[in-house]
C-alpha positions, 0 to 999 in steps of 0.5 A: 862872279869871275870879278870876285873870284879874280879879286879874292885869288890875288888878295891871297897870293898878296897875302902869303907873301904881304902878311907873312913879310909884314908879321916878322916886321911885326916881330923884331919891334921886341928886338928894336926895343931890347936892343936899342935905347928909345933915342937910338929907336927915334934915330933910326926910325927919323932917317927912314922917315927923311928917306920916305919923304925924298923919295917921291919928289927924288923919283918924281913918283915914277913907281905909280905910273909903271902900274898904272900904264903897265895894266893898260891893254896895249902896254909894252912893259919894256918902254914902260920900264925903260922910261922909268928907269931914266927918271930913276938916274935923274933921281938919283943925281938930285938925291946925291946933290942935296945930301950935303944939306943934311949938314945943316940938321945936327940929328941927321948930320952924322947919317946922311949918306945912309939917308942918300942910300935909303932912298936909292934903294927905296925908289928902285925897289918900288919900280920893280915891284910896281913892275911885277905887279903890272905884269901880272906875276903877283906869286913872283911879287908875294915870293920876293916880299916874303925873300925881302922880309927873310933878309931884313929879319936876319940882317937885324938879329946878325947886326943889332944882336951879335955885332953890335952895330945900333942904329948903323945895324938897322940901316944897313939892314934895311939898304941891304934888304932893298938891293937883294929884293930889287935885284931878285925882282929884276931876274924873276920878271926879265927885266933886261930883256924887256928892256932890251927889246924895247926902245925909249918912248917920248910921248909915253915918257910924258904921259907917264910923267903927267900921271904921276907928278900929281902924285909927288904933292900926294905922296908928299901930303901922305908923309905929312900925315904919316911921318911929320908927327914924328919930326915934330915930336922930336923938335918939339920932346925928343927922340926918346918921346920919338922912340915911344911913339915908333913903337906904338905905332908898331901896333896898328901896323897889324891892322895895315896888314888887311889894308895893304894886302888888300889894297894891292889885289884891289888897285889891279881890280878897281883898274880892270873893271873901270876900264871895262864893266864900271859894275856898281854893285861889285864896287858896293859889296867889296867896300861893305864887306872891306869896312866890317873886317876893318872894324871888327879887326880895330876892336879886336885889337883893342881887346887884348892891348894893354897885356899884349905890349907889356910882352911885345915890347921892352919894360921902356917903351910899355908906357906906349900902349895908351897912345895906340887906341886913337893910332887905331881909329886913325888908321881904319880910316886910313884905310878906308881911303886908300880904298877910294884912292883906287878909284880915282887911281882908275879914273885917272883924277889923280889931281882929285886925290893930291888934293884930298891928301893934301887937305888932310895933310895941312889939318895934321900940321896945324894940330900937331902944331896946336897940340904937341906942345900941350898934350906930348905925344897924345897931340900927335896921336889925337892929330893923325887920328883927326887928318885921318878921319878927314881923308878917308871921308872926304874921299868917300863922298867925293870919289862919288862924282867919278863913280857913284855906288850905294854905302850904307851912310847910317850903318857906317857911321853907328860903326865908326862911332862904337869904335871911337867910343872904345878908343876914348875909353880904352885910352882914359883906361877904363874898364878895357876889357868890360868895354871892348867885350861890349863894343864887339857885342854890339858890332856883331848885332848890328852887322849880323846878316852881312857877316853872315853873307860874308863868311859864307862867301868866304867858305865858297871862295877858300873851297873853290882855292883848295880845289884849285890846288888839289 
C-alpha cells in the first residue's frame, strides 16, 4: 500500500503547483484572443512552437537524463548537474549559429532573436526543474511552477494590456517568466553547491548522453505531432487559420492538466518500483483507474463545449469550438501513452519509445499532408486525433514485452469507442447536450464497480492526507 500512497502524496503536491499554474495559463486564452488579432496569436504561438522543436536537438535532451540518473540509488546530483550544464553551454553556441537561418523564413525573419532566447531559456528551466524533481523536493518544484505561472500571468496583463507591446509582449512574458523560475530552481535546491562539491564525470557524461539522445528523435517525433499542425496550417491557410486552431487547442489542455499532474508523480513511481518490486498489479490498477478519470474527464468536457467557448474566447475565435471534440479524443490518447512511456522510461528502452513516437509522427505528417488542403484545419484536427490514437495503442501493446500486466482490452475499447462517438457527433453538432448526457449515462453503467473502488480509494487516501497536515 506505501507504493500508492507514495504515488497519491506526489500527485497532489504536482497538483497544487501543475493545476493551479496550468488553470491561469488556461485563463489568459480570453486575454490572448481580445488583445491579439487571430494573425498576431498565430504569430506568437509559431515562434514558441519553432523554440519547442530546437530545444531537444539544441540540448541533445539532456533534461530527461538529469531525471532519470538522478532517481538512481547511488546518484551524485552534483556531477549529474555539472555534466548537464556543459551540454547546455554547447547548446547554447549551436542555437546562436543557426539563428541567422531564420532570415530565410519571412514569417519568422523579424523574431529570430526571440526564437534563440526561447529556447535558452526553455533548456535551462527544464534542467532544473528535472533536477528538483530527481532530488525528491517535488513542494520546491509545485512552489516554483505556481511562482512561473504567477509571473508569466502578470507579465502578459502588464505587456499585452497596458503597454501595448502584441506579439513582442507574449515573448518577453514568457523569456522573462523562464529566467525567474530557473533562477529560483537554482537557489531552492543548492545548485552551486552541489556543483561545487562535485567534479566532471566522463563516463557518467556518456551514459547520460546514451540514455538521452535517443530522445532527440522522440522529442523531435512529439513536435511533429504536437506542433507541425501548426506550421503546416500556416504554409498551407494562414496564421489567422493558425490562430484559430491555438485557441482550440487551448480547450484540451484542461484535460493535459490530469496527464501532466499525474504523469510527473508516476515517471518517479514507475521508475522505483521498476528498479525494486516490478508489482504487476500496482502497475494494472493505476492504469484502470488512469484511463476511467481520462474518459469521463473528455466527456465531460464535451458537455459544456459550445457555451463555454462563446465566453472563453473573443467573438474571432468562438468559431474554433467545432474542432475541439476530435483535440479531445486525441489527447486521451495522448495520455495514455505518456503513461507507457514511463515504462519504457524505467526499462530504459528509450530506442522503443523513439521509435513508437516516431511511427506516430510520420503518420501525423502524411495526413495532414493528405487532408489540410481539402478539409482546413479539420484535417489537422482528424490528423492529431489519428497519430495520436496510433501512439497511445501501439504503446500499449508493445511496452507489454518489457512489463506485461493485466488491461481490460474489451472494456477499454467499449470506452474509447462511446468517446469517439460524442466526438463525431458533437462535431457534426448534433444534438450536444442529448448526446454527451447520454454518453456519460453509459460510461458510468458500464464502470460503475470500478469508480466505486475508486472513490472509495480516494476518500481513504484524502483522509489519510488531511490527517498528515493535522
Amino acid at each position: 500500500m506505501n507504493k500508492y500512497n507514495t504515488l497519491f502524496s506526489n500527485t497532489i503536491i504536482f497538483a497544487i503547483g501543475s493545476f493551479g499554474s496550468r488553470l491561469i495559463t488556461f485563463f489568459l486564452v480570453p486575454l490572448y484572443t481580445n488583445v491579439l488579432t487571430a494573425t498576431q496569436f498565430g504569430t506568437a504561438d509559431l515562434v514558441q512552437t519553432i523554440a519547442i522543436l530546437i530545444v531537444p536537438v539544441a540540448s541533445l535532451a539532456i533534461h530527461d537524463s538529469v531525471l532519470r540518473f538522478g532517481l538512481s540509488k547511488d546518484a551524485n546530483h552534483g556531477t549529474v548537474l555539472l555534466n548537464a550544464l556543459i551540454i547546455f553551454f554547447c547548446g547554447t553556441i549551436f542555437v546562436f549559429l543557426m539563428t541567422p537561418l531564420f532570415v530565410y523564413n519571412e514569417t519568422l525573419s523579424p523574431w529570430r532573436i526571440y526564437v534563440a532566447l526561447m529556447v535558452i531559456v526553455n533548456m535551462m528551466s527544464n534542467i532544473m526543474f528535472a533536477y528538483v524533481k530527481s532530488k525528491d523536493k517535488n513542494k520546491e518544484y509545485s512552489l516554483i511552477s505556481i511562482i512561473f505561472t504567477f509571473t508569466l500571468a502578470v507579465l502578459n496583463i502588464v505587456l499585452l494590456v497596458f503597454c501595448k507591446l502584441e506579439v513582442k509582449g507574449y515573448l518577453y512574458a514568457n523569456i522573462i517568466a523562464h529566467v525567474v523560475a530557473a533562477g529560483s530552481l537554482w537557489i531552492s535546491c543548492h545548485a552551486f553547491q552541489d556543483i561545487h562539491e562535485s567534479k566532471f564525470d566522463k563516463e557518467l557524461l556518456k551514459q547520460m548522453l546514451a540514455y538521452s539522445t535517443p530522445l532527440i528523435v522522440n522529442n523531435l517525433s512529439w513536435w511533429i505531432l504536437n506542433s507541425s499542425d501548426r506550421v503546416m496550417i500556416e504554409w498551407y491557410l494562414s496564421a489567422a487559420a493558425l490562430g484559430l486552431y491555438a485557441a482550440a487547442s487551448k480547450i484540451p489542455a484542461l484535460l493535459s492538466i490530469i496527464t501532466a499532474i499525474f504523469s510527473q508523480a508516476w515517471t518517479i513511481s514507475s521508475v522505483k518500483d521498476y528498479d525494486t518490486d516490478k508489482d504487476k498489479i500496482f502497475y494494472m490498477n493505476i492504469f484502470k483507474y488512469y484511463s476511467i478519470l481520462l474518459t469521463f474527464a473528455a466527456a465531460a468536457i464535451m458537455l459544456i463545449l459550445k457555451d463555454f467557448m462563446k465566453i472563453y474566447v473573443g467573438p474571432e475565435f468562438v468559431s474554433s469550438w467545432k474542432y475541439i471534440p476530435f483535440l479531445l479524443l486525441g489527447t486521451v490518447f495522448y495520455s495514455y501513452s505518456a503513461f507507457f512511456g514511463a515504462i519504457y522510461g524505467a526499462a530504459k528502452k528509450n530506442i522503443s519509445v523513439a521509435i513508437t513516437t516516431f511511427i506516430a509522427a510520420i503518420i501525423n505528417i502524411v495526413i495532414n499532408i493528405i487532408l489540410i488542403p481539402r478539409l482546413g484545419i479539420m484535417g489537422a484536427v482528424i490528423s492529431t486525433a489519428i497519430a495520436y490514437t496510433a501512439i497511445g495503442l501501439f504503446r500499449m501493446i508493445d511496452s507489454q514485452r518489457f512489463f506485461a500486466f493485466q488491461i481490460n482490452y474489451l472494456k477499454f475499447a467499449v470506452n474509447a469507442l462511446i468517446i469517439l462517438t460524442q466526438s463525431i457527433l458533437l462535431t457534426m453538432d448534433w444534438y450536444g447536450y442529448v448526446i454527451s448526457i447520454a454518453c456519460i449515462i453509459v460510461l458510468v453503467l458500464i464502470n460503475r464497480k470500478d469508480i466505486y473502488d475508486l472513490i472509495l480509494y480516494l476518500k481513504i487516501m484524502f483522509k489519510k492526507e488531511k490527517n498528515k497536515i493535522s
